[in-house]
N, C-alpha and C positions, 0 to 999 in steps of 0.2 A: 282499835283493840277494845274489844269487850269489856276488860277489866279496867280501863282508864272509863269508860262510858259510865260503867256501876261505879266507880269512885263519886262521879258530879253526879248523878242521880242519888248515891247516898246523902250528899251533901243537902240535897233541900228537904226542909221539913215534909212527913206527909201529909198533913193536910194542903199543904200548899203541891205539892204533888195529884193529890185527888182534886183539887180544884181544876189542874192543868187539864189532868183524864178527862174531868166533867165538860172541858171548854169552857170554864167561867174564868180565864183570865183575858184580857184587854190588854194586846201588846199592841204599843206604840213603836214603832219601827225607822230607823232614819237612814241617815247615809252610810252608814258602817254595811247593813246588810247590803246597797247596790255596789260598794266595794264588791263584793264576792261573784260578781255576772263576769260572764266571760268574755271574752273581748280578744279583738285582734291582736295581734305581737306589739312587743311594747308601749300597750294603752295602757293607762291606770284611772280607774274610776277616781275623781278628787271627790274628798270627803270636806266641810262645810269652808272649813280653813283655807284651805287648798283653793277651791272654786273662786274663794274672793279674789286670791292673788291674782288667779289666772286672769280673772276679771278686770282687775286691775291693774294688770301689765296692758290692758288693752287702751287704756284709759292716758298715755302717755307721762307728761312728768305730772299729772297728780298724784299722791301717796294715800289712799284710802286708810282710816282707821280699823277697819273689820270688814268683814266680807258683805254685810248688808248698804255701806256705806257707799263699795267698791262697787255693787249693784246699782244702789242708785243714781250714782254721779254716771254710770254707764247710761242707763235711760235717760237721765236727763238731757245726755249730752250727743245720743242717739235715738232714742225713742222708745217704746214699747216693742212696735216689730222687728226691730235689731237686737234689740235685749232678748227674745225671744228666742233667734236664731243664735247669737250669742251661744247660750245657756244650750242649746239643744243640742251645739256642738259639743262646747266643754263635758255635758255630761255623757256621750257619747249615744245619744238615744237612739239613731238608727244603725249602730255596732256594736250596743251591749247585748247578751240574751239572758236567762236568766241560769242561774249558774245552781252547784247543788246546794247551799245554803238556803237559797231561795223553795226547792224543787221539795225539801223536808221541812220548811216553814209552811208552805202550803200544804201539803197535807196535813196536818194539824188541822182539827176539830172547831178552829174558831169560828163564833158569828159572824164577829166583827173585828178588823182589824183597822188600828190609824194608822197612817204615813205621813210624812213629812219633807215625804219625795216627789221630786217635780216630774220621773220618771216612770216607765209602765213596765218595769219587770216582774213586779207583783204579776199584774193584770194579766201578762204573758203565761207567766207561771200557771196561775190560777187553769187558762184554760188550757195548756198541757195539759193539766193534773191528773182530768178534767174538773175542776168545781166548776158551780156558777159564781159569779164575781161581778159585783155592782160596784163600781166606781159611785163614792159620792164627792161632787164639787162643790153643792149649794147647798145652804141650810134649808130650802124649799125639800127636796131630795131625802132629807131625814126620815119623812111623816108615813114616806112609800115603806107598803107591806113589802118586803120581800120573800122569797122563797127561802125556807126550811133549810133545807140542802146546799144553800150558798152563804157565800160572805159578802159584808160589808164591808167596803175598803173605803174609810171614811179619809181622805187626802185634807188633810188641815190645812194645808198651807195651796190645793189646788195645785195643778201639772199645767203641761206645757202644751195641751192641746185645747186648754181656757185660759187665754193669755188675760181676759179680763177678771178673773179669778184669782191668781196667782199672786201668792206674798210674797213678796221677796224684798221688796224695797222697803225703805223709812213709809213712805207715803201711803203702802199699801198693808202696814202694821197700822199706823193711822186710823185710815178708814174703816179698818177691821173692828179695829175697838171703838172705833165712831157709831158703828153701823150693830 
């Protein structure tokens, strides 16, 4: 409904509104948006909390503290390339698609956007749209010119098709700040 729309858009300042228009905002994007992808009958995308449990139901009578913990004590006790498939399942990466949440964030005007998702519904999105859409994984990857007319999908935390990339665990928060 139109007039519920103009109510939240009366709501932001406009300056902070002309910024939006302009594309000078920097939205960081997490698990709440791949909630919104579509998905088979009775899937539900897990949101941060969620993921750990599931993770750690798999994990048998250990009791994980948080969901990074619940990760880790996973790899450690399987490996990286389990942990991998793991996750790829939980998050349903070859049954989610990108839903309308997604389909009106992408059009939007941004350079650049961050994520904190380990999945590609962005990326999906993006080329419906059509934009061009640069995944970046490596801080090497920052320096490249890109194209005008595209975004940058800065993945902070790395996806699940650079397993050696990928933070998810204690160890790989670690390294992160090590490195």
């Amino acid at each position: 409904d139109s007039n519920m729309k103009k109510k939240y858009i009366d709501a932001f300042p406009k300056p902070l509104l002309d910024d939006l228009v302009a594309g000078k905002w920097l939205p960081i994007v997490g698990a709440g948006l791949s909630r919104n992808a579509i998905l088979p009958p009775k899937k539900k995308m897990p949101l941060w909390n969620e993921l750990g449990k599931l993770v750690g139901k798999e994990l048998g009578d250990y009791e994980p503290f948080n969901p990074i913990d619940a990760i880790s004590a996973y790899e450690y006790e399987f490996k990286r390339p389990k942990l991998i498939e793991l996750l790829t399942k939980l998050l349903l990466v070859d049954d989610a698609r990108p839903g309308d949440a997604h389909k009106s964030f992408c059009q939007m005007q941004f350079n650049m956007v961050c994520t904190t998702n380990f999945d590609f519904l962005l990326e999906r999105q993006y080329e419906l749209t059509p934009r061009p859409c640069t995944p970046l994984i490596d801080e090497d990857q920052l320096s490249v010119n890109l194209s005008d007319a595209g975004v940058a999908l800065l993945k902070l935390h790395g996806d699940l098709h650079h397993p050696a990339r990928l933070i998810a665990t204690e160890n790989d928060y670690d390294l992160f700040l090590n490195k």
